[in-house]
N, C-alpha and C positions, 0 to 999 in steps of 0.2 A: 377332691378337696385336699390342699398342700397339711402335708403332717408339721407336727415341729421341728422336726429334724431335714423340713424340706429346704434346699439348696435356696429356692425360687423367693424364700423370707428374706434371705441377704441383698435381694435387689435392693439397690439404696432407691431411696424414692428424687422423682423428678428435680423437687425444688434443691435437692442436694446435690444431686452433678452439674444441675446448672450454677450451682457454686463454684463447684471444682474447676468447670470449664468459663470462668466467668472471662480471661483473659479472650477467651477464641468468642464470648459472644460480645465481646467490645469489637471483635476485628469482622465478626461476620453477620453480627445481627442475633436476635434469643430465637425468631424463629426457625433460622437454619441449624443453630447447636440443637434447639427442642425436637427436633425433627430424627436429629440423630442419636439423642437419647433415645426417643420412642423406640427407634428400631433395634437398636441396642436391646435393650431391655424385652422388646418382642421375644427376641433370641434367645435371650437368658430362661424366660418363662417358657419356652420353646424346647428348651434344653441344650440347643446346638453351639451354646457356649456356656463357660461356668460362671456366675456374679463376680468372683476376683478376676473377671477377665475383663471386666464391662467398659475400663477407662480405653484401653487397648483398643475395643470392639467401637466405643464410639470416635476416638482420634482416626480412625479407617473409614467412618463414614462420614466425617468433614469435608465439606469443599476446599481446595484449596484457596479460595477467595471468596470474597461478596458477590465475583462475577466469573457467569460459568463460561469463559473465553477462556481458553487455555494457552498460556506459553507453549512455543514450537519453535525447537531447533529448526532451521532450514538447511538439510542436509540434503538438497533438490540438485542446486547449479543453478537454481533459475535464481537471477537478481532482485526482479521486482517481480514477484509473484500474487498473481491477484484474488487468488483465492485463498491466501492467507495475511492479507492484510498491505499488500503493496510494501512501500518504504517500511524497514523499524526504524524510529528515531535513536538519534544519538543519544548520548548521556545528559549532554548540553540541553537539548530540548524534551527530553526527560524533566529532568530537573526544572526545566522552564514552568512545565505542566504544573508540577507541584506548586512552584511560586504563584501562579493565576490561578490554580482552585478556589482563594481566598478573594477579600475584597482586592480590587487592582485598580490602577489609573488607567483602563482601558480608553476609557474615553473625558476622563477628566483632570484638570489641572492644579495640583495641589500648590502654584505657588500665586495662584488666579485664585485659585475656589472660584472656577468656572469650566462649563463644559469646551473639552479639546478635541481634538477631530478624531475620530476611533480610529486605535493600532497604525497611529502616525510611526512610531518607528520601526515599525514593520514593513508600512511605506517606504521608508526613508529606505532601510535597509535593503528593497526591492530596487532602489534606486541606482544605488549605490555600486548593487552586483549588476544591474543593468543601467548604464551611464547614460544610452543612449534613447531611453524612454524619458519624455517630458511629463509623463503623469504615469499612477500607478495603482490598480484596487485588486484586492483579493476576493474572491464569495465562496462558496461551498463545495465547488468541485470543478472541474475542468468542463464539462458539460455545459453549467450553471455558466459560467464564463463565455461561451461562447455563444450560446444562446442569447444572453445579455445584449453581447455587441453587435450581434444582429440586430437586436430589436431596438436598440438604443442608434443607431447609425444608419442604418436603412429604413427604418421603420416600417411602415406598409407599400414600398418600392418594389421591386424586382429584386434580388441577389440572384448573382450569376456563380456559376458551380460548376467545375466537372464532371461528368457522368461520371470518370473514372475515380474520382473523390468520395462518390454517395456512398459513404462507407456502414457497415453495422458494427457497432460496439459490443460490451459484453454482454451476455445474457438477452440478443436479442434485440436491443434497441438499435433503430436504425436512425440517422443522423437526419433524416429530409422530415421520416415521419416526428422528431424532438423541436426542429426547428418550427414546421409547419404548424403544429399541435398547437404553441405561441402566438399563430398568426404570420411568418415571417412566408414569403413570396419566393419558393426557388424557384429557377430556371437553368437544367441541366444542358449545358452545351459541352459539344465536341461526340467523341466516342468513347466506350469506354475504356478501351487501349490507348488509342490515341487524342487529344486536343490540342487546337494550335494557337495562335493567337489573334488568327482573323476569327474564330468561332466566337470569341468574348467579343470583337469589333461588329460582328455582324448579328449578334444578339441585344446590343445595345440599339444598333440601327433600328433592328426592328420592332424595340419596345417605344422609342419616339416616336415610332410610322403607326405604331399603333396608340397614340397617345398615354402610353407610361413612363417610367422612370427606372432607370438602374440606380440603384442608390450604394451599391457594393458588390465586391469582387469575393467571393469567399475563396481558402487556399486554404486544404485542408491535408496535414503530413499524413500520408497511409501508413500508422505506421504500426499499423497488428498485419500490415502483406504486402508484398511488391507484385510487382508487375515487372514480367522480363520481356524481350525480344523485340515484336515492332510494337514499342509505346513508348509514350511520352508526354509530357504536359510543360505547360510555360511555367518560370519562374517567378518567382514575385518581383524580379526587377522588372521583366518583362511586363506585369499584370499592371504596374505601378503605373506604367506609361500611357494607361488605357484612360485616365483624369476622373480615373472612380474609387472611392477607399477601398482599400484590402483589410479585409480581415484575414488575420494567418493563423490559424491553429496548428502550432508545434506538437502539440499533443503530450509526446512525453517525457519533456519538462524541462528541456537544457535550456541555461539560461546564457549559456557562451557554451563555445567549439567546443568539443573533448575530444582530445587526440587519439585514446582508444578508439572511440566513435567517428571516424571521418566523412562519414556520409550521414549521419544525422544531422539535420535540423536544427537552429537554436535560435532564442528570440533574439539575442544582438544581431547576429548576422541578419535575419529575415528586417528588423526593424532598418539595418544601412540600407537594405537593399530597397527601402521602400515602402513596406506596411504601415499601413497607417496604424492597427495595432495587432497584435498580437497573442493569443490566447494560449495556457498551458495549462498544467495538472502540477501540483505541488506533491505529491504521495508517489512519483515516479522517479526519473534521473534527476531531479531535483534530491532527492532523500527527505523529504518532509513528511509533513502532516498533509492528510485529503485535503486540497485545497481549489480552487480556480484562479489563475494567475492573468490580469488583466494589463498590458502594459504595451505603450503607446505614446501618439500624440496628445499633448497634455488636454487640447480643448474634444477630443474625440471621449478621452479616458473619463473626462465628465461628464459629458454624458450618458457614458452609461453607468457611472457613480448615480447618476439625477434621478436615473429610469424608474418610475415606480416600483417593476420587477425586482431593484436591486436591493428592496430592503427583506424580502422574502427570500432571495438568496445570500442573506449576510450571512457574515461569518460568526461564529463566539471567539470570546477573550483567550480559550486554550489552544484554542486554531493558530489564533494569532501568536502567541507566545512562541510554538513550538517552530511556529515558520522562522520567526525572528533569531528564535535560537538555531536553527539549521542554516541560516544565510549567512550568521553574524560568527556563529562558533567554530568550533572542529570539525574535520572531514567527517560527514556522513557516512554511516556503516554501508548503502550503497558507493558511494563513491570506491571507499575501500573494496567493495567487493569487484566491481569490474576491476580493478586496476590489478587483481591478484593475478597472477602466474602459472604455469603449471611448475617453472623453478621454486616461485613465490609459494607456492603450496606443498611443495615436495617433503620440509621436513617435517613440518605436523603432519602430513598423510603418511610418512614411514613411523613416524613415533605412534600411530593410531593404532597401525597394522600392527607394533613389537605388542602396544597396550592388549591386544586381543588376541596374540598370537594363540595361546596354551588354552583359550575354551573354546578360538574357532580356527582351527589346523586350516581350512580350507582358503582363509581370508587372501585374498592379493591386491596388489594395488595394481590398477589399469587406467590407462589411456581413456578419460568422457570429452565430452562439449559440454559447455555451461550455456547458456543460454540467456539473453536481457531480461527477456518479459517482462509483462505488464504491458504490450502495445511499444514497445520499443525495438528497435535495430532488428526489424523482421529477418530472417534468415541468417543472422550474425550470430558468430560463432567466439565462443571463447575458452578456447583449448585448457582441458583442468585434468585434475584426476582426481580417484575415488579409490575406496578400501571394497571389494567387489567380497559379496555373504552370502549365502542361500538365498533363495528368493523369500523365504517363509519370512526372515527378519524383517521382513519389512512393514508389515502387519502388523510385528511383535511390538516392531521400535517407535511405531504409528499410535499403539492405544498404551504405550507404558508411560513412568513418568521416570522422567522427563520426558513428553513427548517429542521423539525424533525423524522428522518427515524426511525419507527418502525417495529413491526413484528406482524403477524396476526396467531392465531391459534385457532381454537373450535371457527371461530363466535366472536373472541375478538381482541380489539388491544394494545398489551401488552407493556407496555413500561420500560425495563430496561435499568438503569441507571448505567449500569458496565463499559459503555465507552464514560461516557459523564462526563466531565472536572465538577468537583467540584462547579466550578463558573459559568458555566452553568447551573446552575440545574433552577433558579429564571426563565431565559428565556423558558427551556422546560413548567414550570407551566405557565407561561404567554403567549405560544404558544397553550396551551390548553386550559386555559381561552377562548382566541381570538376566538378558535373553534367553544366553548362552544356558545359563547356568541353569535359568527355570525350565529351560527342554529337558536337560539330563538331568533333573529331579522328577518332571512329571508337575511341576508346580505351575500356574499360570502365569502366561509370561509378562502379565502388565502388573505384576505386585512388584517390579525392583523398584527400590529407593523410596518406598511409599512406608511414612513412619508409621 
């Protein structure tokens, strides 16, 4: 039984620190501050803290938001990285997000007060960047995209495919069993090293001899792997010539050439050369938001605008916005990241290394490869450098906050700075400080910066 003089009577009671904290539960919700009073206060009556400690003990068990996704530095090299999220958007389309949370003229006309055709300038803007598309639709994902125009352009026909094409995506899914699932009709010709272009001529033959139809040419970019040595496959000009539409899945996301990239794929190019249309990902070398990029001949693109399918893969208003804002605004933080240097990177990675010299004597900077990812420029290399730590930091700098994702290789943990925002760089050195500093204390190492 607590005496008078027990510590455990000064716990302020519940409805009083949900006073105190009444600002954090406008930002976070009453039940996630009540949550952290409760434990709070466990503790106190627990003894393992003292009641003048309680405001302290609950501000530490706060989320840092409404939503348990956490901000991550990408200190990888990898560009588009898919296991954390593909593209970051710009500030541009940041900001966009914010403007469409509320009500928006998505899809209506305020000088009408009548319904308008939904994320028309979004359209427009896909247009715009791609000149040579007569029509233009977006849906949910790259996938969703291409599925679509299968089923919207072929319909219950034949598509003809590559063996060497039949690709599997991430986590598993393979592209015949997604297509098929919908009902769409492949037929793999050629080999899977090799295919030529009598193999599409003489699959066609023999879908008429047997009373069918080819209704489309699928071209599909491999572009999570190559194929070296004796292989090869026709081009879309070539495929064009066969009098059957091409579907071309670029996959990861150029919308025109980039010089960095010279052997990647882009819809302009593939559309001169012939497709009828063209499918991509908006969340890859694009720098957008997860999208499906549908663009083409204007009466193909409506059709699969028509498709019953398409309204089950539509998009929302924030999709839209953020696209509009990465086509229409400033260079995407992908963009910028391929295009960085290893010169390009040299003086933020020696000012990183001065930042950390004195808690981590060991730290050097060394010679990495950066890497596209996300299914883009397989094998492409892009010469960077890194600030090279014990391996153990990597763990440290993985669950601290700021959380700092690096990359491990030889025993080291190497941290390039090819895709980590300019004005971040002070926090990565202060995140490794933090590290630094909670080993030769004994203190754990994910409490830096955490108020």
């Amino acid at each position: 039984m607590a005496t008078s003089d027990d510590p455990r009577r000064r716990i302020p009671r519940t409805d009083e620190l949900l006073a105190r904290f009444a600002d954090e539960v406008g930002a976070l919700g009453r039940d996630a501050v009540k949550r952290a009073i409760v434990s709070a206060q466990a503790d106190v009556r627990a003894g393992t803290i003292s009641p003048d400690g309680i405001d302290a003990a609950i501000a530490l068990r706060l989320p840092e938001s409404a939503t348990t996704l956490r901000a991550i530095l990408n200190a990888t090299g990898v560009v588009v990285h898919t296991n954390i999220g593909r593209a970051p958007l710009s500030d541009a389309a940041v900001e966009a997000l914010g403007r469409a949370a509320g009500y928006v003229d998505v899809e209506f006309d305020p000088v009408t007060a009548t319904r308008a055709k939904r994320g028309r300038a979004t359209l427009d803007a896909l247009q715009e960047r791609v000149p040579d598309a007569g029509g233009a639709l977006v849906v949910n994902n790259g996938a969703a995209a291409l599925l679509l125009a299968c089923l919207a352009i072929a319909g219950d026909t034949d598509v003809l495919v590559s063996r060497g094409e039949l690709i599997e995506i991430g986590d598993g899914f393979r592209l015949p069993e997604l297509l098929q699932s919908a009902g769409a009709r492949l037929v793999g010709v050629g080999m899977t090293n090799r295919t030529h272009l009598r193999d599409y001529e003489n699959a066609i033959v023999d879908a008429e001899r047997h009373g069918r139809r080819v209704g489309a040419v699928l071209k599909i970019h491999t572009s999570n792997y190559r194929v070296e040595g004796f292989a090869g496959v026709p081009g879309v000009r070539d495929l064009s010539a066969l009098g059957v539409p091409v579907i071309a899945d670029v996959g990861s996301g150029l919308l025109a050439p980039e010089r960095v990239l010279p052997d990647e794929p882009d819809a302009t190019s593939w559309l001169r050369d012939g497709a009828t249309v063209v499918t991509a990902s908006g969340d890859k070398l694009l720098g957008g938001p997860q999208a499906g990029l549908v663009l083409g001949d204007a009466n193909a693109v409506e059709r699969v605008r028509r498709h019953p399918m398409a309204r089950a893969m539509r998009v929302d208003k924030l999709t839209l916005a953020a696209l509009e804002a990465t086509l229409r605004g400033p260079e995407p933080p992908v963009t910028r990241a391929l295009h960085e240097t290893r010169d390009s990177l040299r003086q933020r990675t020696t000012h990183l290394a001065a930042a950390i010299a004195d808690v981590v004597p060991g730290a050097e900077i060394v010679d990495v490869i950066g890497r596209v990812g996300g299914g883009g420029a397989p094998g492409f290399e892009l010469p960077s450098l890194a600030v090279a730590l014990p391996e153990p930091f990597a763990e440290a700098l993985r669950l601290g906050r700021p959380c700092v994702l690096a990359r491990t290789a030889l025993g080291r943990c190497l941290v390039d700075l090819r895709c980590v925002p300019a004005s971040s760089d002070a926090d990565v050195a202060a995140a490794i400080r933090a590290v630094a500093v909670g080993n030769e204390s004994g203190t754990p190492a994910d409490d830096g910066g955490r108020a």
